[in-house]
N, C-alpha and C positions, 0 to 999 in steps of 0.2 A: 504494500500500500504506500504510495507515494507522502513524501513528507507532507506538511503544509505549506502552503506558499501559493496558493492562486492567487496571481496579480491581473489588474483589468490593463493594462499597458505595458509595453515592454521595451527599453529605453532604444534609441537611434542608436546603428552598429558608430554611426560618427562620434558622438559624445559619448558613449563607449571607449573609443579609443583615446578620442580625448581627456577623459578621467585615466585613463593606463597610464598615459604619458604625464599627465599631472602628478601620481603616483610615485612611476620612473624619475622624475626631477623634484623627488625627495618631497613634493607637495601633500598638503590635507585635505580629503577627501569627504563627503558626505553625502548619504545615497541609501536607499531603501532596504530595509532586510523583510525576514516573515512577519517580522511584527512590529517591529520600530523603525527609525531612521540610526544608520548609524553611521562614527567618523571612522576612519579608516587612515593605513599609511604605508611606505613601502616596511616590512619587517626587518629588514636586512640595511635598513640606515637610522643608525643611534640618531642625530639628530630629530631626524621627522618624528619616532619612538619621544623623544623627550620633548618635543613642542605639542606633541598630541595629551599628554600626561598635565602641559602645562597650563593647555588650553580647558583641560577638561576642569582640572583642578583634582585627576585623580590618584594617590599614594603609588608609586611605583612598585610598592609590595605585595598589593594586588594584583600585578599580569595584568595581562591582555589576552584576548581569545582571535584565534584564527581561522579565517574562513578559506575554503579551497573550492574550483569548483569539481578536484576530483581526490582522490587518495593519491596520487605519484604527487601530489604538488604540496602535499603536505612530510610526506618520508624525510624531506632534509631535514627538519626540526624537529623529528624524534628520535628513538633510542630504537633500537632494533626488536620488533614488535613479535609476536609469533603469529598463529594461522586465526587462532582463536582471537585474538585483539585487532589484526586487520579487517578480519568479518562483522566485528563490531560496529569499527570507523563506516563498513560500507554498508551495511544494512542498512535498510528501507524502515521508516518508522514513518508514522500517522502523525506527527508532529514532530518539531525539531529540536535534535538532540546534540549539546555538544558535550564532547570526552576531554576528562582530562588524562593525559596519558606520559607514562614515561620521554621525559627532553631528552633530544642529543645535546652530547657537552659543550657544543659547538653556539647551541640556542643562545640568543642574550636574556639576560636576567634580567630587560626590560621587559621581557614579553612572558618571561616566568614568575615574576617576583622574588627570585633569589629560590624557588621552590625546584626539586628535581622531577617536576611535573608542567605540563603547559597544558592549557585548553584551549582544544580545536573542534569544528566541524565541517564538515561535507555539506554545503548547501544543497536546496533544491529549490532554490527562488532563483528564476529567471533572469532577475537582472543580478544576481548577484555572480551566478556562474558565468555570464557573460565577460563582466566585470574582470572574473580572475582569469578567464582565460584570452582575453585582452593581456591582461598586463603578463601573462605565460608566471603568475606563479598565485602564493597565498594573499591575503589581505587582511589588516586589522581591523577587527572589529571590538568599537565599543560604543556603548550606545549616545545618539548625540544630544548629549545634555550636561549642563553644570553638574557635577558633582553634587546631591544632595537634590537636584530638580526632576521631574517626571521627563521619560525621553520623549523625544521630538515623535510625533507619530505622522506629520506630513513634512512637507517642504517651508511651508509659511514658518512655523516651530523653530525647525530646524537654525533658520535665519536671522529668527529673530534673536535663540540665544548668542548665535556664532557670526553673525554678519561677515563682515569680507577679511576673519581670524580663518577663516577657511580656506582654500584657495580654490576650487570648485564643487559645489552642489549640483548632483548627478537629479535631473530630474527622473521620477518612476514614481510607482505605485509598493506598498510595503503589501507582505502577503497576507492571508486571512488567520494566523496564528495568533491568539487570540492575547499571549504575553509573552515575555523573555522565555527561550532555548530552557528546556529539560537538562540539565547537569549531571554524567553518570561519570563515573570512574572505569574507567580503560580494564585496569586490570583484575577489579573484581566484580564488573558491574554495576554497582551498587550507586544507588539515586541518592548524590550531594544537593541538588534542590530538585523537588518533582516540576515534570510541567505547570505553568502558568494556565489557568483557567480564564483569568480576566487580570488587568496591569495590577500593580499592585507594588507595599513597599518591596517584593524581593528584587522588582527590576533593578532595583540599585546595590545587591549585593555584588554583581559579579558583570553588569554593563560596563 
């Protein structure tokens, strides 16, 4: 059964690319997921990692979560998984799930919190897979809001907390999930927060 994420529009392949490359030139990103809006950055450049942290106003010891739109584009920032945790990552779920799962050493501990675990998921939102496979890798996601504010659930939102601290706003549609990502553990499975029912304060545990 396919994740959640039915979106009514699904963004131009041109501003598309044009968010990839904002991306690639270390820029901040903001652009729709299953349920919210969220900001985004390339993972692989500490600077854009620490203007996204600074713009959010969120503790670096928190992590960040990463979105892919498949499993190969997520493997460089893990740890070498077995048959049983790859089939996790790729399974089909009714709403969306993200894992937290053993880091490769290599990960920054921006994106971990100094933890020997990082949180990812496998999208199934349209523009979001699009998005990572534009940019040919993962993407940060965290939800676009002040730290401590409800996230942004359209584009007007979005704007209004981050104005031009952004560097482009990917317009689309956010999917029909209904709150923040289901939270499991890679290795034992086990539900760190259950799905979201309707928003609520957990969006701000882990956005």
């Amino acid at each position: 059964m396919p994740a959640s994420g039915t979106v009514k529009t699904i963004q131009s392949p041109f501003k598309v690319r044009l968010a990839a490359d904002v991306l690639k030139s270390g820029g901040l990103l903001a652009y729709p997921t299953e349920a919210v809006w969220g900001l985004g950055c390339d993972p692989r450049q500490p600077q854009a990692l620490y203007r996204l942290l600074s713009l959010k106003g969120r503790a670096a010891e928190k992590g960040l979560i990463l979105v892919a739109a498949d499993l190969a584009q997520l493997l460089p920032f893990l740890a070498p998984l077995n048959s049983a945790q790859l089939s996790r990552l790729q399974a089909s779920t009714s709403h969306p799930v993200s894992w937290v799962a053993p880091a490769g050493e290599a990960t920054s501990e921006l994106l971990t919190g100094g933890r020997p675990s990082i949180a990812v998921r496998v999208s199934t939102h349209p523009g979001v897979v699009e998005l990572c496979r534009a940019f040919a890798g993962p993407v940060v996601s965290t939800s676009a809001n002040p730290s401590g504010r409800p996230p942004a659930r359209d584009l007007l939102r979005a704007r209004c907390y981050f104005g031009d601290r952004v560097d482009y706003y990917l317009a689309g549609d956010i999917g029909d999930a209904p709150g923040p990502s289901e939270i499991r553990d890679l290795c034992s499975n086990a539900v760190i927060r259950p799905a979201a029912t309707a928003l609520s304060s957990q969006e701000r545990s882990l956005g």
